[in-house]
C-alpha positions as a printed NumPy array, in Angstrom:
array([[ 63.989, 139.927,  87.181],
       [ 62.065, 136.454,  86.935],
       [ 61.902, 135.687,  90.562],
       [ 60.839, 139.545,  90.846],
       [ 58.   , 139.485,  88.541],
       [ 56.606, 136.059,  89.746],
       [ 56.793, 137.974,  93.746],
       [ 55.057, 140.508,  92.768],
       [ 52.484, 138.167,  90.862],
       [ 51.967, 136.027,  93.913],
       [ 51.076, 138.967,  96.064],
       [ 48.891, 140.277,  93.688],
       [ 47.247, 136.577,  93.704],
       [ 46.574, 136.403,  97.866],
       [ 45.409, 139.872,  97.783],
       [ 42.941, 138.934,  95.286],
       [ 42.423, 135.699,  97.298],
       [ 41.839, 137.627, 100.033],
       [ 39.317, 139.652,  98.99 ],
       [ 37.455, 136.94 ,  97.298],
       [ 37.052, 135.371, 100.926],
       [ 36.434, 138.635, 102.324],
       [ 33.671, 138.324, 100.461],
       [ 32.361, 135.174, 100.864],
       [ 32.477, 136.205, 104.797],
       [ 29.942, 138.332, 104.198],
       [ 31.158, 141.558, 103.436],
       [ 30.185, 144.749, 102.161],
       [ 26.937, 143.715, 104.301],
       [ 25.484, 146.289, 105.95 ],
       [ 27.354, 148.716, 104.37 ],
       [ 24.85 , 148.667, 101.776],
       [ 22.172, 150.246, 104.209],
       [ 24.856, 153.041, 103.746],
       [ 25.942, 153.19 , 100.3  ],
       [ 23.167, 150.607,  98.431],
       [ 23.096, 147.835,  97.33 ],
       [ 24.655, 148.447,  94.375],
       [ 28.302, 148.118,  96.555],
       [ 27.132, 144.35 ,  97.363],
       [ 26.907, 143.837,  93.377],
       [ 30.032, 145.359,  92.453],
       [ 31.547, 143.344,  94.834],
       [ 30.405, 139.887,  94.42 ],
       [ 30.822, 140.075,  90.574],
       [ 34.185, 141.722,  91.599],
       [ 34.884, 138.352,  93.366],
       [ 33.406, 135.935,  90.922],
       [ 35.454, 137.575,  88.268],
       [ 38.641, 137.772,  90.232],
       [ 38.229, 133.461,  91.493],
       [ 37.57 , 132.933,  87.324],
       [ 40.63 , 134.56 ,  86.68 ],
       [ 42.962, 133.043,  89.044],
       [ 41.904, 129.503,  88.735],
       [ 42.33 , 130.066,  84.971],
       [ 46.268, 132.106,  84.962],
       [ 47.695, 131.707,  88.405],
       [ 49.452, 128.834,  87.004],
       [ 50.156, 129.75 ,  83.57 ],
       [ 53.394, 132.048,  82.53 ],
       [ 51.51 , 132.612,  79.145],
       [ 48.388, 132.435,  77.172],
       [ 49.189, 128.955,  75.62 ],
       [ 49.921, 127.614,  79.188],
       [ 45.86 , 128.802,  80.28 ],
       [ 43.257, 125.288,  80.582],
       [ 39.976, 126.036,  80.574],
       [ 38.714, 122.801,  81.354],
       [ 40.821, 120.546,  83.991],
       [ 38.955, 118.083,  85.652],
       [ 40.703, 115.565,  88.17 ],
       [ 40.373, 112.294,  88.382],
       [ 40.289, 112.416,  92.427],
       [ 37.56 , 115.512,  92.718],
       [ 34.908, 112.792,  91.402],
       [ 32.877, 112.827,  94.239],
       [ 32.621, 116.653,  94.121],
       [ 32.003, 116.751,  90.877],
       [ 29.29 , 114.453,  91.097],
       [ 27.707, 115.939,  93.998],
       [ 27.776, 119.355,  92.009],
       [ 26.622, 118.045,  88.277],
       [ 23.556, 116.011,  89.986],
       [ 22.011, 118.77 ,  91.964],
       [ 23.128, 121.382,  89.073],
       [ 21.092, 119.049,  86.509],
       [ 18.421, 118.257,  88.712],
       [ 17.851, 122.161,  90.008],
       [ 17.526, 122.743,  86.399],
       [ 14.46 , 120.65 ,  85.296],
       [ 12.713, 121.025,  88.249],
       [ 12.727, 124.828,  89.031],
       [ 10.277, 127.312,  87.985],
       [ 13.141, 130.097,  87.367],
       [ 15.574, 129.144,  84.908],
       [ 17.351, 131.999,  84.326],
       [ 18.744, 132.802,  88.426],
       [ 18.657, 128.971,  88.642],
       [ 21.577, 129.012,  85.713],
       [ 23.138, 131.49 ,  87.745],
       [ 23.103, 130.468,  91.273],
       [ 24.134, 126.854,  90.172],
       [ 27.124, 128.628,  87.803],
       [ 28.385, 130.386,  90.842],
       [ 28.12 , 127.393,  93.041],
       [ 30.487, 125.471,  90.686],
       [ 32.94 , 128.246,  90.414],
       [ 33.1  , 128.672,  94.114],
       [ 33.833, 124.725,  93.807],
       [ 36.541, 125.155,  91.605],
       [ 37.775, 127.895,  93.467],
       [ 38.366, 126.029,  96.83 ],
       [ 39.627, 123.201,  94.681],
       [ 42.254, 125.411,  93.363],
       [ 42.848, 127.262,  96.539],
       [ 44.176, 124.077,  98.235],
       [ 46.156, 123.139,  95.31 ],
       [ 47.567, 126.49 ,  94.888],
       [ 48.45 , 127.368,  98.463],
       [ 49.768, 125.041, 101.229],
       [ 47.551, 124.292, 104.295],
       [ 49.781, 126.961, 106.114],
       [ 49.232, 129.395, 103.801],
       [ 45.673, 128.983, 103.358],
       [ 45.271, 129.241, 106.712],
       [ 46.903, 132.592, 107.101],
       [ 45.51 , 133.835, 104.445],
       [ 42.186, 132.906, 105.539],
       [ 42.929, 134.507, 109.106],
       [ 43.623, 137.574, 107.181],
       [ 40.738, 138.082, 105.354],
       [ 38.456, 137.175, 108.797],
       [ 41.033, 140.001, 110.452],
       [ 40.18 , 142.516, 107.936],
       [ 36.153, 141.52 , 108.015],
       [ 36.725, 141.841, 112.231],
       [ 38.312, 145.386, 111.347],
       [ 35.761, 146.462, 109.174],
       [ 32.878, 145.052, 111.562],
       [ 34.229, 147.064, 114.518],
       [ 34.231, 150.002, 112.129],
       [ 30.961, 150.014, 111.422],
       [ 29.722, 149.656, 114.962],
       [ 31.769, 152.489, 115.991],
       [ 30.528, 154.439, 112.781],
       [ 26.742, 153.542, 112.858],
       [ 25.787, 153.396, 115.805],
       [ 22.2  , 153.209, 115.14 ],
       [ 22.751, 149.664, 112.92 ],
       [ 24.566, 148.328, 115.974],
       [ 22.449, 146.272, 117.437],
       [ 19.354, 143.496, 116.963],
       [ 16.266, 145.783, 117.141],
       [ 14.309, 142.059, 118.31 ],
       [ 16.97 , 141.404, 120.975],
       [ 18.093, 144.827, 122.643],
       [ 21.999, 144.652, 123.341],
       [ 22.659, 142.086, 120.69 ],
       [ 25.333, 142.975, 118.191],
       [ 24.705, 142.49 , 115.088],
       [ 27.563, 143.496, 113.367],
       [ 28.14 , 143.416, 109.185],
       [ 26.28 , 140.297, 109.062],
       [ 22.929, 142.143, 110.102],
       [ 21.447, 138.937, 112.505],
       [ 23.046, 138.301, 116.004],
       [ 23.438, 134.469, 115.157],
       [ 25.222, 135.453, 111.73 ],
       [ 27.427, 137.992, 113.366],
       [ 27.886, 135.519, 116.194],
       [ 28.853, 132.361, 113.817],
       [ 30.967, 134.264, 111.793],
       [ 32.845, 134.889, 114.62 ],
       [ 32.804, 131.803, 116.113],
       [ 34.452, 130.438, 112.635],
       [ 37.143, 133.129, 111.978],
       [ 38.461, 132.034, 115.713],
       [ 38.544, 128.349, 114.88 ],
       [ 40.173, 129.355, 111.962],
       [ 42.601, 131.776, 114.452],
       [ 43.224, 129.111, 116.409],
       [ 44.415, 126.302, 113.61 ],
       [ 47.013, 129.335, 112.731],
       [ 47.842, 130.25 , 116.308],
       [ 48.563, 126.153, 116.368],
       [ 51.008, 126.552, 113.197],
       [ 52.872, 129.009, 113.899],
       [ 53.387, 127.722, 117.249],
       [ 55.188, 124.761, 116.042],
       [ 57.301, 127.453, 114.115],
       [ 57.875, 129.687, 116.823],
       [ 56.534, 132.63 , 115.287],
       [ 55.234, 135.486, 117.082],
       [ 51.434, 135.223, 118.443],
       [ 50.28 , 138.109, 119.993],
       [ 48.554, 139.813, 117.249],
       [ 46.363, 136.26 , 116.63 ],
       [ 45.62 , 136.226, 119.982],
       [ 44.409, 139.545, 119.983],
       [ 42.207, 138.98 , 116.958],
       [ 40.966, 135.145, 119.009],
       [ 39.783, 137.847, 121.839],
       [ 37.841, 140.476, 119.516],
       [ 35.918, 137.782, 117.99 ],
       [ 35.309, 136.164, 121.452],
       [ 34.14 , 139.551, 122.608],
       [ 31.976, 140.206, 119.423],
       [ 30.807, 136.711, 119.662],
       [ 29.557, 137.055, 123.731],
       [ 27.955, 140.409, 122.29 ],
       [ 26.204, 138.874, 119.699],
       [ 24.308, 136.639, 122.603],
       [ 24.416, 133.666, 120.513],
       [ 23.68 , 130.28 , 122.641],
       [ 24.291, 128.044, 119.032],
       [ 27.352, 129.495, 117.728],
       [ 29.284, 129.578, 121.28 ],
       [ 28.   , 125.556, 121.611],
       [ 29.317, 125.314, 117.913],
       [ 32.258, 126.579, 118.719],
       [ 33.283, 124.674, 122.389],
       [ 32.121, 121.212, 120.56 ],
       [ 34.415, 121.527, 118.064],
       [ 37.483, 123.023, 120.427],
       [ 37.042, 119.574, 122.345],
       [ 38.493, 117.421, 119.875],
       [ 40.547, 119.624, 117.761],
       [ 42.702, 120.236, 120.843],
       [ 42.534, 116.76 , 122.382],
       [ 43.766, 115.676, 119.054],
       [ 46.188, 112.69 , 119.215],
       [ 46.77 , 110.777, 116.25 ],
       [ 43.22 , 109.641, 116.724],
       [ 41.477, 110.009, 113.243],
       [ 37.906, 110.842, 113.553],
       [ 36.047, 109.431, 110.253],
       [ 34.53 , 112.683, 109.178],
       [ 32.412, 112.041, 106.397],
       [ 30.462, 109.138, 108.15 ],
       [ 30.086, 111.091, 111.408],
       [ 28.838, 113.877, 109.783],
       [ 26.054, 111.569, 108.02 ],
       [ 25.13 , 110.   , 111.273],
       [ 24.866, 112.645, 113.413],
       [ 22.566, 114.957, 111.124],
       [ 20.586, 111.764, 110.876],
       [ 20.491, 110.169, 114.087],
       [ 19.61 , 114.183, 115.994],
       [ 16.596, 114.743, 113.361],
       [ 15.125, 111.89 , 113.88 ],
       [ 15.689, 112.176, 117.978],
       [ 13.863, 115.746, 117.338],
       [ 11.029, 114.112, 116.267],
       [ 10.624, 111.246, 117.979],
       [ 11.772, 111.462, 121.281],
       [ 11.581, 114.9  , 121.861],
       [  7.857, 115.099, 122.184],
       [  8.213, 112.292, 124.936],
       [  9.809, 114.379, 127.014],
       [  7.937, 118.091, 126.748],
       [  6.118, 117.872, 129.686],
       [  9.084, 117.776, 131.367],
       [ 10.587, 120.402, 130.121],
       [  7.927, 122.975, 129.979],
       [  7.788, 122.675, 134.16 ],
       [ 11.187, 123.217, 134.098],
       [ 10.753, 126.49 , 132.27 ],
       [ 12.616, 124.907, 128.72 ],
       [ 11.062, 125.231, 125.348],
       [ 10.115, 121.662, 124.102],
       [ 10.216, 122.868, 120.875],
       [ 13.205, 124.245, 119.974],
       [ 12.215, 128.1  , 120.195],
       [  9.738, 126.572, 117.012],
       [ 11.734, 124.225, 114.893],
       [ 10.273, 120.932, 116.074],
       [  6.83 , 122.143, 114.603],
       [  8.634, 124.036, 111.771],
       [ 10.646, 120.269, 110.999],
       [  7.027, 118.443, 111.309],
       [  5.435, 121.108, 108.599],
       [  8.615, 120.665, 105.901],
       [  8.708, 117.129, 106.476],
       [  4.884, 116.633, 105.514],
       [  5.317, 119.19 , 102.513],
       [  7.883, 117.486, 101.039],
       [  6.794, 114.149, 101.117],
       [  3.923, 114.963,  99.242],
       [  5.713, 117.576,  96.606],
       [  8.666, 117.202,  95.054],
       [  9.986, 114.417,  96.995],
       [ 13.19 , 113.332,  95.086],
       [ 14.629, 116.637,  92.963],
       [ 13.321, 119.515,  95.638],
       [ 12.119, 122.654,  93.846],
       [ 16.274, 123.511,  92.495],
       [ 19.261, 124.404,  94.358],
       [ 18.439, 127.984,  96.44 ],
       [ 15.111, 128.247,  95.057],
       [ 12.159, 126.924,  97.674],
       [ 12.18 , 130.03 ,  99.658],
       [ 11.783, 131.675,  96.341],
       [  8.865, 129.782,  95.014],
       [  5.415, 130.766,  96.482],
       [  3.418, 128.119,  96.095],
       [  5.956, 126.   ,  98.226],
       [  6.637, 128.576, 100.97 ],
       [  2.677, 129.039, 101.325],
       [  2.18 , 124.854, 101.926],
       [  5.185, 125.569, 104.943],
       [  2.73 , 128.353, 105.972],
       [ -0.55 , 126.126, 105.925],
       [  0.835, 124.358, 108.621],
       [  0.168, 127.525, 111.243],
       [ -2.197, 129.797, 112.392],
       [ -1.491, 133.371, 111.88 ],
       [ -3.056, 134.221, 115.015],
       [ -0.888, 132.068, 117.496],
       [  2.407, 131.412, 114.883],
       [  2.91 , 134.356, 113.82 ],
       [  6.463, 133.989, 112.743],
       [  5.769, 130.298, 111.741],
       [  2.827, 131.76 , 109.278],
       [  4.827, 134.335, 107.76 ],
       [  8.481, 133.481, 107.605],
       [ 10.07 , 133.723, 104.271],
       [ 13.578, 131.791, 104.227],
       [ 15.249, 129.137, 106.593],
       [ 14.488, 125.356, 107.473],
       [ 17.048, 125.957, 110.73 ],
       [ 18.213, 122.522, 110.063],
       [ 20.832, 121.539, 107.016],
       [ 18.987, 118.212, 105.699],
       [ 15.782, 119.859, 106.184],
       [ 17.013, 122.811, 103.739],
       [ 18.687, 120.696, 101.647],
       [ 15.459, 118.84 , 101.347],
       [ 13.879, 121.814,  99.728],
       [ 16.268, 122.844,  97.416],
       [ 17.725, 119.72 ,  95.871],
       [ 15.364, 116.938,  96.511],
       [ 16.624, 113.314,  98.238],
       [ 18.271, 112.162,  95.454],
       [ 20.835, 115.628,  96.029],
       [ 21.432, 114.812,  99.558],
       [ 22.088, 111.375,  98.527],
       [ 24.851, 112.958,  95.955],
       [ 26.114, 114.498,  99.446],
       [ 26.352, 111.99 , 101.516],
       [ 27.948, 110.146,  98.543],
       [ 30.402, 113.275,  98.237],
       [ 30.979, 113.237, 102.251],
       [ 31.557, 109.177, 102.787],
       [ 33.975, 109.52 ,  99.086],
       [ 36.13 , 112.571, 100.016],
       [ 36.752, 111.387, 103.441],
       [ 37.379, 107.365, 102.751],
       [ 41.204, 107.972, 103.288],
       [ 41.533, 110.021, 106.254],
       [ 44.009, 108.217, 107.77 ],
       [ 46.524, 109.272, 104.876],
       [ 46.095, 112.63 , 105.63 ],
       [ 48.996, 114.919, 106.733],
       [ 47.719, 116.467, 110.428],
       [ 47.431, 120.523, 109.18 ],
       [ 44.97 , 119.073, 106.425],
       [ 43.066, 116.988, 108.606],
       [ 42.814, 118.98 , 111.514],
       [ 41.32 , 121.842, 109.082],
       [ 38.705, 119.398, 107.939],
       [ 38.111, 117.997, 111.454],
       [ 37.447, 122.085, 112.036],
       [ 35.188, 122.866, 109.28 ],
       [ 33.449, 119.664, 109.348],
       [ 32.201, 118.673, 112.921],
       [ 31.555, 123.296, 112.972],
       [ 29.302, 122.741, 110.18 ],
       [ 27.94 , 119.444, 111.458],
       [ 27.196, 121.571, 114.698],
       [ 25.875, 124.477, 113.271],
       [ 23.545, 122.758, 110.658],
       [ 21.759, 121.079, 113.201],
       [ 19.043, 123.929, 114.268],
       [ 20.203, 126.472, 112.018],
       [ 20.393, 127.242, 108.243],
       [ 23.477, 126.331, 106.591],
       [ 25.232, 125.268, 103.176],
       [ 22.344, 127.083, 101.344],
       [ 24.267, 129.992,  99.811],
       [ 26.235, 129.717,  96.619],
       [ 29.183, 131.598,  97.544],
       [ 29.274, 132.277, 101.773],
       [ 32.158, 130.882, 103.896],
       [ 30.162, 127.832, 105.047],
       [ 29.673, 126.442, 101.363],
       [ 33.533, 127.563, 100.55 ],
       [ 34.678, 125.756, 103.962],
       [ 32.908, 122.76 , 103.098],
       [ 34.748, 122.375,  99.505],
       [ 38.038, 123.238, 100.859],
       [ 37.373, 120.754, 103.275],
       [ 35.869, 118.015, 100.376],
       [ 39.06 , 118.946,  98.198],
       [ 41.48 , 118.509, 101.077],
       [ 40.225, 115.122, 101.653],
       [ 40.116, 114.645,  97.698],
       [ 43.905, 115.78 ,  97.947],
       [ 45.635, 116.384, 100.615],
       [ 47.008, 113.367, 101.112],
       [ 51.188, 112.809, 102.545],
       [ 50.937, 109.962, 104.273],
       [ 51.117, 106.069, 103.125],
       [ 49.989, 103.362, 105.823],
       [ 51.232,  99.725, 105.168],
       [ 49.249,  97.395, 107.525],
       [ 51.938,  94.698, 108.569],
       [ 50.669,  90.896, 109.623],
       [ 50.371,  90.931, 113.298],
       [ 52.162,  93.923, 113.97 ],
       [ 49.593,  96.511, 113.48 ],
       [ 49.812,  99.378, 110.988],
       [ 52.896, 101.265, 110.086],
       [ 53.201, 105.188, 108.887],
       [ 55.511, 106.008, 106.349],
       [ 55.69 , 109.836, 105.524],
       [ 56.243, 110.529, 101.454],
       [ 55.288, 112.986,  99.09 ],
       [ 52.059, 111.408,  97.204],
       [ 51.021, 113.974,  95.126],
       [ 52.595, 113.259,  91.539],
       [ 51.181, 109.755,  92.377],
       [ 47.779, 110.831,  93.294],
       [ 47.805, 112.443,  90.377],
       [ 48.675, 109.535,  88.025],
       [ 46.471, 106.839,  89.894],
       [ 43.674, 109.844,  90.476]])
């Protein structure tokens, strides 16, 4: 009757799992041009409830057993990354009240990932992830068939635009859920389990994806194929490349770029990236001037008028249009981050990144090749577009599994010998993670 009950309980617990990342993936989305937004509500405090809940019982057999506070010695780094720009968002921002709110469901959706890899295996989070991107696919194709007349970009004519309402959403959603298809598809491989219906779901999103007539998110996607299927042992250093790369392209943008735009306006290119080179130029000058170090609080610059109108300053509402008027999106990840938490948060980042992934080598390969996903797709995708800015989207969830997996997920000891290289031994280190922290 025990094993029966605690079945039944950990059904109930990846169902709710499920939906909880179902949401995060964006759903109900445009289902609320149907039935309101109210749905959209219901839902995400359906999903904050349900992550509170788990990450509170799913271990405990009774009340006595629940631990409200649990804080582990080796999520420091996250921690720190998540305090800082919490404490900093709040004496800096000019709304208090959705600034407690956004930064209280950013931590929960920290504590959630952190719990998610603890609770499930890498294998299991992985399927369970592919499940909730399969029903998201499902209800996508649903609505397109349903509503017509929501189908497609009405700025791009033929783009799909799915439940994520813009073609590059819909289009690096996709791009995502088949990485994620893929990492299973490798699994169960190994296991010889049947394929067929992953594969199936790799070619809807493909198809959705092509639809969706996304140049970024198809790059996104082939850059970070290439070494996630060349992988050989080689460990990539994640949390430094990320760093570097972000870095080293922005300031390429900016600098060499311009050297080059004659060039590539007789060849027919845009020398400004379709707008973001001038767009980059106008933020940087803003912030150096305003609100340098602590940013105007965690999700809140495209909220704040007086900011968004010095962004808007910068163009001429005759020939920038867009530029002059555009209310949310830096289309590059430091850029946004600049906003919204200031240099001293992306320092608390980087410090989070370089922290999490000092150990990579000691990873076991299912953990590390999900970070190696997650991180050089959102290293990719951050680039020219806006990313890591929500408080509870797939993105920001990836990146803290990813953080806590590198935090955590650790199998594998390496012994470097005197002149004989380094030596693997394979061991179970997690009761003495847990003791050493």
């Amino acid at each position: 009757m025990q094993n029966k009950r605690s079945v039944e309980r950990d059904i109930y617990i990846e169902l709710a799992a499920i939906f909880c990342i179902l949401v995060s993936l964006g759903f109900p989305g445009q289902f609320t041009k149907i039935y309101g937004d109210r749905l959209s509500k219901i839902c995400e405090y359906a999903a904050f409830a349900a992550e509170i809940v788990m990450i509170l019982t799913a271990r405990a057999n009774s009340w006595d057993d629940i631990e409200l506070i649990n804080l582990k010695r080796r999520y420091v780094p996250m921690y720190l990354y998540v305090g800082t720009v919490t404490l900093l968002s709040m004496l800096v921002t000019s709304y208090r009240s959705e600034e407690l709110i956004t930064c209280v469901r950013w931590m929960v959706t920290m504590l959630f990932a952190i719990w998610l890899q603890e609770y499930f295996s890498t294998e299991d989070l992985l399927r369970i992830l592919v499940i909730a991107q399969g029903a998201f696919v499902a209800l996508t194709l649903f609505f397109i068939a349903r509503y017509p007349y929501y189908r497609y970009d009405p700025e791009v004519p033929g783009a799909i635009i799915g439940l994520v309402g813009t073609k590059n959403g819909c289009a690096t959603e996709c791009a995502f859920g088949i990485l994620m298809t893929i990492l299973l598809i490798r699994n169960e491989r190994h296991r010889h389990r049947p394929l067929l219906r992953w594969f199936v779901l790799v070619g809807i999103q493909f198809g959705l994806l092509l639809m969706a007539d996304a140049t970024g998110a198809l790059l996104a996607l082939i850059v970070t194929l290439i070494p996630t299927l060349l992988y050989r042992r080689i460990r990539l250093p994640l949390g430094l490349m990320y760093v570097t790369v972000n870095v080293v392209f922005l300031f390429a943008m900016l600098t060499l770029m311009p050297l080059f735009s004659d060039f590539l306006v007789a060849i027919g290119k845009d020398a400004t990236l379709t707008g973001r080179i001038p767009l980059w130029r106008q933020i940087i000058e803003v912030m150096s001037s305003h609100k340098t170090l602590a940013g105007y609080g965690y999700g809140m610059f495209w909220r704040d008028p007086i900011g968004v109108s010095m962004v808007h300053m910068g163009f001429n509402r005759r020939h920038d249009g867009f530029m002059a008027s555009m209310t949310s999106g830096a289309h590059n990840v430091l850029l946004e981050m600049w906003l919204n938490i200031g240099l001293v948060g992306i320092a608390a980042f980087f410090f989070a990144l370089l922290r999490s992934f000092r150990r990579i080598e000691e990873m076991d390969d299912d953990a590390y090749l999900f970070c190696l996903v997650v991180m050089v797709f959102l290293m990719i995708n951050g680039l020219t577009e806006r990313c890591l800015g929500s408080n509870y989207d797939y993105k920001t969830l990836a990146l803290f599994l990813a953080l806590a997996m590198g935090c955590n997920k650790r199998t594998r000891t390496v012994y470097t010998l005197r002149g004989s290289g380094s030596a693997v031994i394979e061991e179970d280190a997690g009761p003495a993670l847990e003791s050493a922290g």
